[in-house]
C-alpha positions as CSV (number, residue, x, y, z in Angstrom):
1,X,0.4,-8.3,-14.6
2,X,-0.5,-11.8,-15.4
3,X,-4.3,-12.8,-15.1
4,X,-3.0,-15.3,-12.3
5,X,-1.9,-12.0,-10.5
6,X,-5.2,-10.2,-11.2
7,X,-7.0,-9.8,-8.1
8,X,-10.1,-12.1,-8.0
9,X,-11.7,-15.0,-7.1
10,X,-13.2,-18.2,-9.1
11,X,-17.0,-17.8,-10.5
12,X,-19.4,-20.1,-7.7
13,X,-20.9,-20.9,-11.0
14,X,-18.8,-21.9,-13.6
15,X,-15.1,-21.7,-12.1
16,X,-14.0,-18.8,-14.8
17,X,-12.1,-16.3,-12.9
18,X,-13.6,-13.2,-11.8
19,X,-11.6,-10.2,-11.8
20,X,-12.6,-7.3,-9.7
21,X,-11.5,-3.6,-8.4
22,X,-12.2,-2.6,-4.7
23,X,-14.3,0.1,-7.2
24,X,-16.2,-2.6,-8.2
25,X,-17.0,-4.0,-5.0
26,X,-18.2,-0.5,-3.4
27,X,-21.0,-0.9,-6.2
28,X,-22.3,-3.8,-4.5
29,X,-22.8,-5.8,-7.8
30,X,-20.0,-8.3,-9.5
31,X,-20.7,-10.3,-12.9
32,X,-18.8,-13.6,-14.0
33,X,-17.8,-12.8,-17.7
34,X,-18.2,-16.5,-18.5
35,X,-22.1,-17.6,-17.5
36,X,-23.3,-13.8,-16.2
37,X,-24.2,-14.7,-12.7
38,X,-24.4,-11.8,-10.8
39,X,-23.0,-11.9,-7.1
40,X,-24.4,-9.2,-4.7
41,X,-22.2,-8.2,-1.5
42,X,-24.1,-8.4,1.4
43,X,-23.1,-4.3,2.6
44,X,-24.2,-5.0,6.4
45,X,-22.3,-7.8,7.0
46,X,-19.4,-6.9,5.1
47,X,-19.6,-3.3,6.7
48,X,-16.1,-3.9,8.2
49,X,-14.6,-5.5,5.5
50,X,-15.5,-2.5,3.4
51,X,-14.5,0.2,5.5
52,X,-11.1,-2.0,5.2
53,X,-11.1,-1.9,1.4
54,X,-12.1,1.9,1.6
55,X,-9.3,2.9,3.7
56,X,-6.8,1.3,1.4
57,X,-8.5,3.0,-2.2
58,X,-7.7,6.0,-0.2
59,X,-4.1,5.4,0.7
60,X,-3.3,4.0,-2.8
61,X,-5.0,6.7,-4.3
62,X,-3.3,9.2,-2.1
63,X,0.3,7.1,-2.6
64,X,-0.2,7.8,-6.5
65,X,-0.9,11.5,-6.4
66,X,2.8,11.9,-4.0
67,X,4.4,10.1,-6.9
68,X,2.9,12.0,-9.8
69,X,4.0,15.0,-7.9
70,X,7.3,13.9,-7.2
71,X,7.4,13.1,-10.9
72,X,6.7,16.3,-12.3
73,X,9.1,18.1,-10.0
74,X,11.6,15.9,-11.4
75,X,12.9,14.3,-8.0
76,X,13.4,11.4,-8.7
77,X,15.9,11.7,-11.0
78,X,18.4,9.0,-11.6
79,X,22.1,9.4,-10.4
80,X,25.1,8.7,-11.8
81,X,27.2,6.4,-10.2
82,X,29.7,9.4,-9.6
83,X,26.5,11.8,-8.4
84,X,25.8,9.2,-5.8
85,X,29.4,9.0,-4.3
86,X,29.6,12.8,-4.4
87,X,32.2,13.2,-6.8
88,X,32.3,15.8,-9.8
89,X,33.3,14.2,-12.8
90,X,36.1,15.3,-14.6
91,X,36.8,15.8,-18.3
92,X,38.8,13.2,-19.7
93,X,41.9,13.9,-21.3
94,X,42.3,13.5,-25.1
């Protein structure tokens, strides 16, 4: 992931960027690594936009566990082009 891509937002302060985790935000407390302010998330107001955020930690978090378990049962195997049309393949003649 690029830092562009890094989820974010510009420091009030100072203009370095500010990357965060909806972790991070759930601990109510964000620091700019270039001048150290500290931003606080007002909880009541935000109540909805955190319940938001919550709801898709949990679906990410649930989406990750399906694919480590489809992992380790080995389903998603890649196919050979001949697997995928249903066709055995043959030994080749010498």
């Amino acid at each position: 992931m690029l830092m562009s891509d890094a989820p974010g937002f510009p420091c009030p302060h100072c203009e370095q960027s500010i990357t965060t985790t909806i972790q991070r935000l759930f601990s109510g407390r964000i620091y700019c690594p270039g001048c150290g302010l500290e931003l606080r998330l007002d909880e009541q107001s935000s109540q909805e936009a955190l319940s938001a955020a919550q709801r898709l930690d949990d679906a990410m978090q649930q989406a990750e566990a399906m694919k480590a378990d489809a992992l380790s049962f080995n389903h998603l195997q890649p196919q050979t082009s001949e697997q995928s049309r249903g066709r055995r393949s043959r030994p080749r003649r010498a």
